[in-house]
C-alpha positions, 0 to 999 in steps of 0.5 A: 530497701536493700536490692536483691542483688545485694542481698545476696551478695551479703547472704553469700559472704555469711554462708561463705564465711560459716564454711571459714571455720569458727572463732576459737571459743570453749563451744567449738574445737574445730572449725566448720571446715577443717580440710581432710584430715590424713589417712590411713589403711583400714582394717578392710582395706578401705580407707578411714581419717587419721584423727587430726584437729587443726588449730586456728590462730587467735588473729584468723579467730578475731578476724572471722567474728569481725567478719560476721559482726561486718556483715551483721551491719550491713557494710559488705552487702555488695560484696560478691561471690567468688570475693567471699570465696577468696576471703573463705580460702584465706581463713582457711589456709593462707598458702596457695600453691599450684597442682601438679598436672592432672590425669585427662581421663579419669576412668580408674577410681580407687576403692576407698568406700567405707563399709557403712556409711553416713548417708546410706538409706537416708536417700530415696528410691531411685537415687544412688549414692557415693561416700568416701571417708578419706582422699586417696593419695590421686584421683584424675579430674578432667581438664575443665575441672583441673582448670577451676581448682588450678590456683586452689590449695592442695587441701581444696584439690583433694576434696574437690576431686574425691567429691567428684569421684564419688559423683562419677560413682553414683552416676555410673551406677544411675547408668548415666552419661559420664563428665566433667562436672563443673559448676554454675552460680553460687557453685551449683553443680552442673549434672548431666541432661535429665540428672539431678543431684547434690554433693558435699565434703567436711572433715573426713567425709566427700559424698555425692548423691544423684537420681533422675529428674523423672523420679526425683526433681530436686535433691540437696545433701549436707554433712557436717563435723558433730562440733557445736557451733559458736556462738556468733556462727549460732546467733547468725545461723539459728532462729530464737525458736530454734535455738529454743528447741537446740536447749531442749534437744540437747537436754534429752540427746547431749551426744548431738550437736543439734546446732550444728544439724540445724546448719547442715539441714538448712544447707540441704534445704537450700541445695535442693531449693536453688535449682528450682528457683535460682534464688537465694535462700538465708538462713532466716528463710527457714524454719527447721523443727526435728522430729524426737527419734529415739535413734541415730536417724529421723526426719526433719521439715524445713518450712519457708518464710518466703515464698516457695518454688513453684513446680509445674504450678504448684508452690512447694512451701516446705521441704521435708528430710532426714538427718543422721549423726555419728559419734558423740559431739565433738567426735564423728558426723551429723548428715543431712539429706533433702529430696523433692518428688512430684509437687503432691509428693513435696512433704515425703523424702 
């Protein structure tokens, strides 16, 4: 029996090393995690990606599936967190360089939203959104925040900070307390008392989502690069019924990577799941089935093969959200969002 310690410890290199980005296969152009591509202005005066496709090597490919292969027999189950970190941001970029200092007061954003966004109306009443598709050539974090990406490379600091930008947005617009926003376990976000609220950042995509906890209890926010999964990233990430329903999907809905918007569910899934419990989650804890809309947007219910959180004595077994994908596959954004009411609300985003 493997102690939960361990277990998670084990669990945490995996979703790390999926953020590490794939093996070089013919599935896969791009890995999961490319960094920001660069920018350019917009024809509105905002900003979009420049397109970019970074190469990985064969050797940085080879020693990612040897990673999955050792977590997949069980030799790395005491490895901890912020080790997998380090292994996730070697594979992603082996120069680590120091920053320049930072601004102390990050009162001045610039205005780089896009005019239609990925995430906009998938989150429910009451919560307020950021999105940015692009890093602005600065944004000021405040010293505590500086301080957790001081020895990161230049790629990290820059969506590092422009997710925060976009988190400082939307809690401005919620009308709530402004701050630094540092993080806890497995690098949860620590909001201000009374908010909750998720953020992510891929390739050419940071947003930030955040309601208060009188109206929502828990929120988890996921967007992903519309690249199909490797195969060893797919076998270590999918459940046989899922990938069942993966070959179907694809049949009738070729321009989605559903593979891949089963990853980016299953993360919201677990956002929204680990500060009700504080536990950890496995990918093979969750269940995710679509529902067939004929659109660019629709639901989706993660069910648990665990026990569920209990909120205020009621257990929530399944987490319901919505999904939306961009662009055809290999090009554009598949985005996912998960938001938990009351306990009677559980099933409802």
């Amino acid at each position: 029996m493997i102690s939960g310690h361990a277990r998670s410890g084990s669990a945490t290199v995996r979703r790390v090393l999926l953020r590490a980005g794939p093996a070089p296969t013919p599935r896969c152009r791009a890995g999961l995690r490319n960094g920001p591509p660069s920018s350019r202005p917009g024809p509105t005066g905002t900003w979009a990606p420049t397109p970019s496709a970074p190469a990985r090597s064969d050797c940085v490919g080879r020693l990612y599936a040897l990673l999955i292969l050792v977590h997949r027999y069980g030799l790395v189950r005491s490895t901890d967190f912020w080790h997998a970190h380090a292994i996730r941001l070697t594979l992603r970029n082996p120069d680590v360089t120091r920053p320049s200092p930072d601004a102390t007061s990050p009162t001045e954003a610039p205005d780089i939203e896009a005019a239609t966004g990925l995430l906009v109306g998938l989150q429910p009443p009451g919560a307020e959104l950021s999105e940015s598709f692009a890093d602005p050539p600065s944004v000021p974090l405040y010293p505590e925040e500086a301080e957790l990406v001081r020895n990161a490379v230049e790629r990290r600091r820059r969506e590092f900070a422009t997710v925060r930008w976009c988190a400082r947005t939307a809690l401005a617009r919620l009308g709530a307390a402004q701050g630094p926003i540092l993080h806890q376990a497995l690098r949860a976000p620590v909001w201000p008392d009374g908010i909750v609220g998720s953020m992510t950042h891929c390739d050419g995509y940071r947003a930030a989502v955040v309601a208060r906890r009188s109206s929502v209890i828990a929120i988890g926010v996921d967007a992903e690069p519309n690249l199909t999964l490797p195969d060893a990233v797919e076998n270590a990430v999918l459940l046989p019924e899922e990938r069942a329903d993966v070959v179907r999907l694809a049949v009738c809905r070729p321009e989605i990577a559903w593979d891949r918007l089963i990853f980016s569910a299953k993360e919201s899934v677990f956002k929204a799941w680990f500060p009700l419990t504080g536990r950890w989650l496995d990918f093979d804890e969750c269940a995710i089935t679509f529902d067939e809309a004929p659109g660019d947007t629709g639901a989706f219910v993660g069910t648990l093969t665990v026990p569920g959180a209990f909120v205020a004595g009621h257990e929530i077994g399944s987490f319901a959200g919505r999904w939306r994908a961009r662009g055809e596959a290999g090009n554009g954004h598949v985005a996912t969002l998960v938001a938990v009411g009351s306990p009677a609300r559980s099933h409802s985003d």
